[in-house]
C-alpha positions as CSV (number, residue, x, y, z in Angstrom):
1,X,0.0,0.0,0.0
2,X,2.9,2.2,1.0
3,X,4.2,2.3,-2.7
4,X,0.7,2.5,-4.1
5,X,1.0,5.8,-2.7
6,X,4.1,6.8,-3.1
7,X,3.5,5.7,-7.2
8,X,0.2,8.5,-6.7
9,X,2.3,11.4,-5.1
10,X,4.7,10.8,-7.9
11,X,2.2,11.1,-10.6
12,X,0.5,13.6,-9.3
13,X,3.7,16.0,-8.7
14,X,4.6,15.4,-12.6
15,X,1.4,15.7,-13.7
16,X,1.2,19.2,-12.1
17,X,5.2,19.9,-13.7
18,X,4.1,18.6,-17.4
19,X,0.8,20.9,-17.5
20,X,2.8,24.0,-16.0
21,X,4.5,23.5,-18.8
22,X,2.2,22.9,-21.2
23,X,0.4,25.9,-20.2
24,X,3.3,28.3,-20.9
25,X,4.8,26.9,-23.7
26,X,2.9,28.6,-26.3
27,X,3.1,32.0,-25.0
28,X,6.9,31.3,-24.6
29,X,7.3,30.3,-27.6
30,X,5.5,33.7,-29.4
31,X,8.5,35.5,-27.6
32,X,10.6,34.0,-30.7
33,X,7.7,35.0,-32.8
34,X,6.6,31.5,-33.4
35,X,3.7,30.4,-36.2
36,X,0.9,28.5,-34.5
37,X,2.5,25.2,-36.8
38,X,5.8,25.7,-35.4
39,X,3.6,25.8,-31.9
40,X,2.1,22.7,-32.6
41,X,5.2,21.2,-33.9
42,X,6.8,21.6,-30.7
43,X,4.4,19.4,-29.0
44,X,4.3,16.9,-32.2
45,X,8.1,16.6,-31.9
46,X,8.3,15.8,-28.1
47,X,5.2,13.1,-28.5
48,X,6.8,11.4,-31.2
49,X,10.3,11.3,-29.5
50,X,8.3,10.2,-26.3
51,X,6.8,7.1,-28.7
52,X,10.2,6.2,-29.8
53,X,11.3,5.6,-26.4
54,X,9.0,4.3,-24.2
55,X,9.1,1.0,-25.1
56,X,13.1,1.0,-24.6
57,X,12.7,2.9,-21.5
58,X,10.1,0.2,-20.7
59,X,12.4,-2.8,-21.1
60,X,15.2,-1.1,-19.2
61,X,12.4,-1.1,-16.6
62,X,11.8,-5.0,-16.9
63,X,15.8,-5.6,-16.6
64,X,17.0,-2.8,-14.1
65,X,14.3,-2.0,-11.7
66,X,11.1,0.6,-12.2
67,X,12.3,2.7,-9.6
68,X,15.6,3.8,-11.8
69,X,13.8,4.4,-15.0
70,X,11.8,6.7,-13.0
71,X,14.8,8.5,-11.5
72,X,16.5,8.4,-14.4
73,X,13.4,10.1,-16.3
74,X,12.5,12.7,-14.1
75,X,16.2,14.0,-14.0
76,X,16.0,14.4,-17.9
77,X,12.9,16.4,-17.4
78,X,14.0,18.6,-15.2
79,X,17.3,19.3,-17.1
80,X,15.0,19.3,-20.3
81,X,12.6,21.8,-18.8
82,X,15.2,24.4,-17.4
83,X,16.9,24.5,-20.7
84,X,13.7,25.2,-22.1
85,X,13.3,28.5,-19.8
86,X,16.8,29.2,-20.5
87,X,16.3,29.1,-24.6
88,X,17.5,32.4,-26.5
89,X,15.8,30.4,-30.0
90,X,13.0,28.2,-30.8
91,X,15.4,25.7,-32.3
92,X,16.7,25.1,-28.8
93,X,13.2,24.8,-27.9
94,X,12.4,22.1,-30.4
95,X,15.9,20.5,-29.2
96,X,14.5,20.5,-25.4
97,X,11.3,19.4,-26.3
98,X,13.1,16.3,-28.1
99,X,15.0,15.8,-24.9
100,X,12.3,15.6,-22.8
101,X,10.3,13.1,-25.1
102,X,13.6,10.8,-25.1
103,X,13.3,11.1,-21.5
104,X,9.8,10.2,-21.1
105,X,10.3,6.2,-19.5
106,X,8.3,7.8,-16.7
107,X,4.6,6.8,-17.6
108,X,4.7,3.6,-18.2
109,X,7.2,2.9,-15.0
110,X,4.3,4.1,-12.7
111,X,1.7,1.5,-14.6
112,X,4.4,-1.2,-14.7
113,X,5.0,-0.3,-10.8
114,X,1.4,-0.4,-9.7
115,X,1.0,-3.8,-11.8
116,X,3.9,-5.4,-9.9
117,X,1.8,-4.8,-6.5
118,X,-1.6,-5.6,-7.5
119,X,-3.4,-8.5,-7.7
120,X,-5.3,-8.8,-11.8
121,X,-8.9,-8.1,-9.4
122,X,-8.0,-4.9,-7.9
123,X,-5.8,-4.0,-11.3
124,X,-8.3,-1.3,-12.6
125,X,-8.8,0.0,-9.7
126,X,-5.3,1.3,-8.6
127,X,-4.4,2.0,-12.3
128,X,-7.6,4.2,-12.1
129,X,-6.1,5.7,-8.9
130,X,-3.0,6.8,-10.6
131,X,-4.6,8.1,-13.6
132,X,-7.0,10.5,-11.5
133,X,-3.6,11.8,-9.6
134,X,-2.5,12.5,-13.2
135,X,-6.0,14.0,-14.2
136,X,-6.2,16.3,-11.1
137,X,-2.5,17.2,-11.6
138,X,-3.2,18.3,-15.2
139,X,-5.9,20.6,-14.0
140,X,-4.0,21.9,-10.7
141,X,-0.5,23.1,-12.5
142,X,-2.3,25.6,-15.0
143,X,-3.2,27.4,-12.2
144,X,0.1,27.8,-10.6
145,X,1.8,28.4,-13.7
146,X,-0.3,31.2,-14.5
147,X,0.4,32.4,-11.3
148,X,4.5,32.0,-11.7
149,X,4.4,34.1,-14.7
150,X,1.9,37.1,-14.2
151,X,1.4,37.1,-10.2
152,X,5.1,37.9,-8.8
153,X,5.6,40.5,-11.0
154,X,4.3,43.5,-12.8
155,X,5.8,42.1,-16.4
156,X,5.1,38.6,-17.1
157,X,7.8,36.4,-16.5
158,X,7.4,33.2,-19.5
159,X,11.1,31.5,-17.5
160,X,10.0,31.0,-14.1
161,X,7.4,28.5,-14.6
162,X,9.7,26.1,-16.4
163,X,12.2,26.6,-13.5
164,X,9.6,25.9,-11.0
165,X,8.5,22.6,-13.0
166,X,12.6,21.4,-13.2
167,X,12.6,21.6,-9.6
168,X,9.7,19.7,-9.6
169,X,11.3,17.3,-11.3
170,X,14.4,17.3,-9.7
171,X,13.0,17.0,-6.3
172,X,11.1,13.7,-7.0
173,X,14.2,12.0,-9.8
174,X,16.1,12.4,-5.9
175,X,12.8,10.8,-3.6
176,X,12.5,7.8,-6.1
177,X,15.9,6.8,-5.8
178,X,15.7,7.0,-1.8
179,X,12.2,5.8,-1.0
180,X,10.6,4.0,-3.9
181,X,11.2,0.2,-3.6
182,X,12.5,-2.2,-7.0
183,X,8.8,-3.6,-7.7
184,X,10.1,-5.5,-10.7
185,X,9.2,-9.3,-10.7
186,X,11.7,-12.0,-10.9
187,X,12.5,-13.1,-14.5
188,X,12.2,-16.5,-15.4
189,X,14.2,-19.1,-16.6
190,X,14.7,-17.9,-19.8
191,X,17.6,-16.0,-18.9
192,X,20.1,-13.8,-21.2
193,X,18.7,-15.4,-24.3
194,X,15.1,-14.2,-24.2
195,X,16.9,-10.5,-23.4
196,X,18.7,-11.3,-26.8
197,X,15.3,-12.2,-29.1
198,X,14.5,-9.5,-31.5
199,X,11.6,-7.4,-30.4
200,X,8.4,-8.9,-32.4
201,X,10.1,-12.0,-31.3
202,X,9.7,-10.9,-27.3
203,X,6.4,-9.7,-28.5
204,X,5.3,-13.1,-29.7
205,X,6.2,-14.6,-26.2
206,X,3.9,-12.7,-23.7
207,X,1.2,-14.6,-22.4
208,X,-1.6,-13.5,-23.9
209,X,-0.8,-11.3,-27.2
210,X,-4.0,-10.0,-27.3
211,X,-2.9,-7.1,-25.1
212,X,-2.5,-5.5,-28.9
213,X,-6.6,-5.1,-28.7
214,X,-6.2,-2.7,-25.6
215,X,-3.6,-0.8,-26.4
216,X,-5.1,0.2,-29.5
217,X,-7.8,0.7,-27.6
218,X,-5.9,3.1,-25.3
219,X,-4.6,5.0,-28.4
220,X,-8.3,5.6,-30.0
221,X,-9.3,7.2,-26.8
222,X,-6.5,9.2,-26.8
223,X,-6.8,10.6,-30.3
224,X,-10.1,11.4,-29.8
225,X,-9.5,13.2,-26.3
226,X,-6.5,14.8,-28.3
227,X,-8.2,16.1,-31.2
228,X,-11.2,17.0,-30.5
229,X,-10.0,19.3,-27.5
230,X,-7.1,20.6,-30.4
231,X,-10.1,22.1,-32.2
232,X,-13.2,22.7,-28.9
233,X,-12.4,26.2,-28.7
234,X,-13.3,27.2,-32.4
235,X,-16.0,24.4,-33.0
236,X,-17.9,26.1,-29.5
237,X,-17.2,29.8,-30.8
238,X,-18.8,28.7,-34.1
239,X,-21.7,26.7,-32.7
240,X,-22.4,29.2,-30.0
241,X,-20.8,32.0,-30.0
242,X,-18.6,31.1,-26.9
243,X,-15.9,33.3,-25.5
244,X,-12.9,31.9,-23.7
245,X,-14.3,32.4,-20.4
246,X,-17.0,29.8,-21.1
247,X,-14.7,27.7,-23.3
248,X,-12.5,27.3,-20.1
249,X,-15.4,26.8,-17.6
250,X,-16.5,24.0,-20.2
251,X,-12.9,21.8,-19.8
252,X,-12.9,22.1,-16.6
253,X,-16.3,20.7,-16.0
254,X,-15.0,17.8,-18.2
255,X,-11.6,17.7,-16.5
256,X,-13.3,16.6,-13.1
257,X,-15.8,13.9,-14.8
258,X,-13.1,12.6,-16.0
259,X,-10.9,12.7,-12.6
260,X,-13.9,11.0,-11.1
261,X,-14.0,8.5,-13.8
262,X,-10.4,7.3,-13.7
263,X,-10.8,7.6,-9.9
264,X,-13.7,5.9,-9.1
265,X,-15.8,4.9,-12.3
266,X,-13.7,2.4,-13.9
267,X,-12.2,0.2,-10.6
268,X,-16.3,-0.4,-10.0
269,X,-17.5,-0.9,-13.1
270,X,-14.0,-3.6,-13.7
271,X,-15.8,-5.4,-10.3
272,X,-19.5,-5.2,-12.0
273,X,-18.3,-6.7,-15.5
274,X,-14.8,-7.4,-16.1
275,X,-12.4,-5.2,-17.9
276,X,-13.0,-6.4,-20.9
277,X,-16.5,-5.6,-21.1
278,X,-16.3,-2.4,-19.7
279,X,-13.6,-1.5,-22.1
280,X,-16.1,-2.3,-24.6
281,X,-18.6,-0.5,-23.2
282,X,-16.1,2.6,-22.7
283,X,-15.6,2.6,-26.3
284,X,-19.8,2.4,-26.9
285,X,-20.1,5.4,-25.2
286,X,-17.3,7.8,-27.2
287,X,-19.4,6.5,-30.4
288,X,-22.7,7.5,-28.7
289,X,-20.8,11.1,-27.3
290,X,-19.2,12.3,-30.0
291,X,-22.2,11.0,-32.3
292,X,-24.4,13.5,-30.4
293,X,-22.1,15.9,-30.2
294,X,-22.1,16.7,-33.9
295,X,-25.6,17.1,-34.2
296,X,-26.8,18.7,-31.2
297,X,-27.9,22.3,-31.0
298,X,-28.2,23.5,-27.3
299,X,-25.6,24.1,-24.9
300,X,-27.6,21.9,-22.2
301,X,-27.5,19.3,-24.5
302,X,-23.7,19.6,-24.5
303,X,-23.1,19.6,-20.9
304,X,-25.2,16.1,-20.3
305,X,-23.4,14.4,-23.5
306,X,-20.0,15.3,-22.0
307,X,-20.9,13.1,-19.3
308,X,-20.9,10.3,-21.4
309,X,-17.7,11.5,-22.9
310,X,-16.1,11.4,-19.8
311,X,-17.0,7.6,-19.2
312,X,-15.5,6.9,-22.2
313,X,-12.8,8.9,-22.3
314,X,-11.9,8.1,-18.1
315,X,-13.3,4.4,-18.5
316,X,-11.2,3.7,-21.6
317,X,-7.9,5.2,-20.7
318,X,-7.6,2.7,-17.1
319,X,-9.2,-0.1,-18.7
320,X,-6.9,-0.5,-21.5
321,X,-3.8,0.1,-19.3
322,X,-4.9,-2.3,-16.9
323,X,-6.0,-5.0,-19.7
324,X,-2.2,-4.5,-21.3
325,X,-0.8,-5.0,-18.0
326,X,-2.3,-8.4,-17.4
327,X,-2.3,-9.6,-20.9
328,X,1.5,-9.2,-20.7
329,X,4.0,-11.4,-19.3
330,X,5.0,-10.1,-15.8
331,X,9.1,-10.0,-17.0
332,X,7.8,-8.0,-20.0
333,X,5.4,-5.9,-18.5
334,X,8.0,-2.3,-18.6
335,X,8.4,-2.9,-22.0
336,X,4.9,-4.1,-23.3
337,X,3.3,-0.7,-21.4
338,X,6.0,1.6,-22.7
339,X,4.9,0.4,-26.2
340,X,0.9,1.0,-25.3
341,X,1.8,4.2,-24.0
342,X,4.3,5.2,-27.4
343,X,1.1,3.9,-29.4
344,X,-1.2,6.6,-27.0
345,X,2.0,9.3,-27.9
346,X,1.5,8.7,-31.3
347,X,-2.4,9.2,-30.7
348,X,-1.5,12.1,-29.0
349,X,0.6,13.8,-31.6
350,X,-1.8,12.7,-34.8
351,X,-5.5,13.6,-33.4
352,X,-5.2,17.1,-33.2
353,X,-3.3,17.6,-36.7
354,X,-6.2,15.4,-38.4
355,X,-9.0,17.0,-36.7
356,X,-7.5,20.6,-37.6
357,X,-7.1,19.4,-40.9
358,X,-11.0,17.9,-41.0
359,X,-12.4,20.9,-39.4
360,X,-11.0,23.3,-41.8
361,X,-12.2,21.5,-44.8
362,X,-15.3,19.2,-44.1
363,X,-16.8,21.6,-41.3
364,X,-17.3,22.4,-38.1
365,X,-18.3,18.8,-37.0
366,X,-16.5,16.4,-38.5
367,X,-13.7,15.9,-36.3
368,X,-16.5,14.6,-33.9
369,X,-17.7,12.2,-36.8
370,X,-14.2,11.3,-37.6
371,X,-14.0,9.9,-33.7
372,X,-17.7,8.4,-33.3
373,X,-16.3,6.5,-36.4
374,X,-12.7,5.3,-35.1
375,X,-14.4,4.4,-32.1
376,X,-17.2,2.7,-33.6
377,X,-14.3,0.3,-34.9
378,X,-12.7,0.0,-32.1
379,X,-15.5,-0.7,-30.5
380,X,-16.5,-3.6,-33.0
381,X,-12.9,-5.4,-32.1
382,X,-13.1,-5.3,-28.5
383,X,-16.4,-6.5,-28.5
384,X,-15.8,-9.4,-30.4
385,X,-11.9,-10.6,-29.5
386,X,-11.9,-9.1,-25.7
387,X,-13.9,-12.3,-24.3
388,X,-14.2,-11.9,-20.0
389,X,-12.5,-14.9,-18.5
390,X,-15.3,-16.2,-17.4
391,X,-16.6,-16.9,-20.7
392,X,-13.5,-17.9,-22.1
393,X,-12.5,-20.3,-19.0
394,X,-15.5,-22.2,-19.5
């Protein structure tokens, strides 16, 4: 239990770091004159260097220990982050950026970390636990980042927030190494030789491959989350005229469903039906959401479909990172979640570029189609390979 909470202090404390920094970065990056592409690139660049090396991170994990993947991460970010506030160029930017998405073994170190000390029955539940932390760490760090730049002083100050979050990061790189335990299961008999096997090869030996189904799972709910938030604020001044006031009362409101959905929603729902039908039943409800979404005509209307957005989008996420931790083989587990969460980088990185690219040509809406239609696939697959145990045992 002890490291079930240390593993949640962690993640919350980063999460609070990464969205200090994602708050600023765009308004840092203007000082340099940036375009809103080169903006976006800079987040493209770091999710797909993150993608890249998560599953490598996530092996070292398997052979090494959790605890100094974690270290080891968080002491990249936090040099990653400073250099970013000390950047006289936006190349040096982009080159931090990159840095800190080589860095990024952190992620699936916490998942691989909470699957070591759970049972496969109260999985989902303390994988929900730790995304929440994240969740209510995403939406805690704006706030005090906006406060680091404009509330010490009368001129804004774009460096201090990325200071502050290196600290951050310093801080906890130096608490893993002294109080976070090696989690990482024995390996078997297979010794140097299965280290040795190519990676499809490693792949092919997990127990149960169809952890593939989840963690494309994972990455559906992400690009839908990720694009469709890339493109809220013009499809809600379009539809209704909404300011940025509203806009940001409206992701809030969303931010806590889903914080309560990761929390709370998916651990009971796992105990009501099994994972594998709630993750089907997670991705039902994005096609139902976003389906409504792109034909409704009322703010009201809006505010009670995001509810069922928020049990997909909070449902989905824990499920499928739960389901990908117990399909996998316990020796492989690092490296099987570092490549579920590269696939969820890569998610990530793509949503919001396609669903730009769909609003400005097909309209206003279709980037809510385009999702209601990924998911509906997805949807279709988990349904019909993800069998509960129960059914399949028998």
């Amino acid at each position: 239990m002890m490291t079930q909470i240390v593993v949640l202090a962690i993640g919350f404390m980063t999460f609070v770091g990464l969205s200090i920094v994602v708050r600023e970065l765009p308004h840092f990056a203007r000082v340099f004159d940036a375009t809103p592409f080169e903006i976006t690139l800079i987040f493209a660049i770091s999710a797909i260097a993150s993608a890249v090396a998560q599953p490598f991170w996530g092996r070292i994990s398997d052979r090494v220990g959790r605890k100094w993947v974690m270290a080891i991460s968080l002491v990249a970010a936090a040099i990653a982050v400073a250099w970013t506030g000390l950047a006289s160029s936006l190349g040096e930017i982009y080159a931090a950026r990159v840095l800190a998405g080589l860095a990024g073994g952190l992620i699936p170190a916490l998942f691989a970390t909470i699957a070591d000390v759970t049972s496969e029955e109260k999985r989902t539940a303390a994988i929900g636990g730790l995304t929440a932390a994240f969740s209510a760490g995403f939406i805690m760090g704006p706030v005090i980042g906006g406060f680091l730049t404009e509330g010490l002083s009368a001129e804004p100050n774009f460096g201090l927030p990325f200071f502050a979050s290196g600290g951050v990061f310093l801080v906890l790189g130096l608490l893993t190494i002294v109080i976070l335990p090696d989690t990482r299961p024995a390996r078997s008999g297979a010794g140097p030789t299965a280290d040795k096997a190519g990676f499809f090869e490693r792949m092919r030996r997990h127990r149960d491959v169809r952890f593939v189904v989840p963690a494309l799972a994972g990455a559906a709910v992400q690009f839908g989350s990720a694009g469709t938030s890339a493109v809220f604020a013009l499809w809600a001044l379009e539809k209704f005229g909404w300011g940025v006031t509203q806009i940001a009362w409206v992701l809030t409101y969303m931010s806590v469903l889903v914080t309560f959905m990761h929390g709370f929603g998916a651990g009971w729902l796992s105990r009501k039906i099994g994972d594998e039908r709630a993750l089907a039943a997670a991705m039902f409800g994005i096609v139902i959401a976003f389906a409504v979404i792109a034909a409704l005509d009322s703010p009201l209307q809006l505010y009670l479909v995001l509810v069922v957005a928020a049990f997909g989008h909070g449902i989905g996420r824990t499920v499928s990172i739960s389901l990908v931790s117990i399909y996998a083989k316990p020796e492989n587990r690092g490296e099987t979640l570092g490549l579920a969460n590269g696939l969820t980088a890569i998610a990530a990185a793509g949503g919001p570029l396609l669903a730009g690219w769909l609003f400005g040509i097909a309209g206003l809406n279709a980037p809510f189609v385009m999702v209601a239609c990924v998911a509906t696939v997805v949807f279709l697959v988990v349904f019909i390979v993800l069998r509960p145990k129960s059914t399949s045992d028998a």
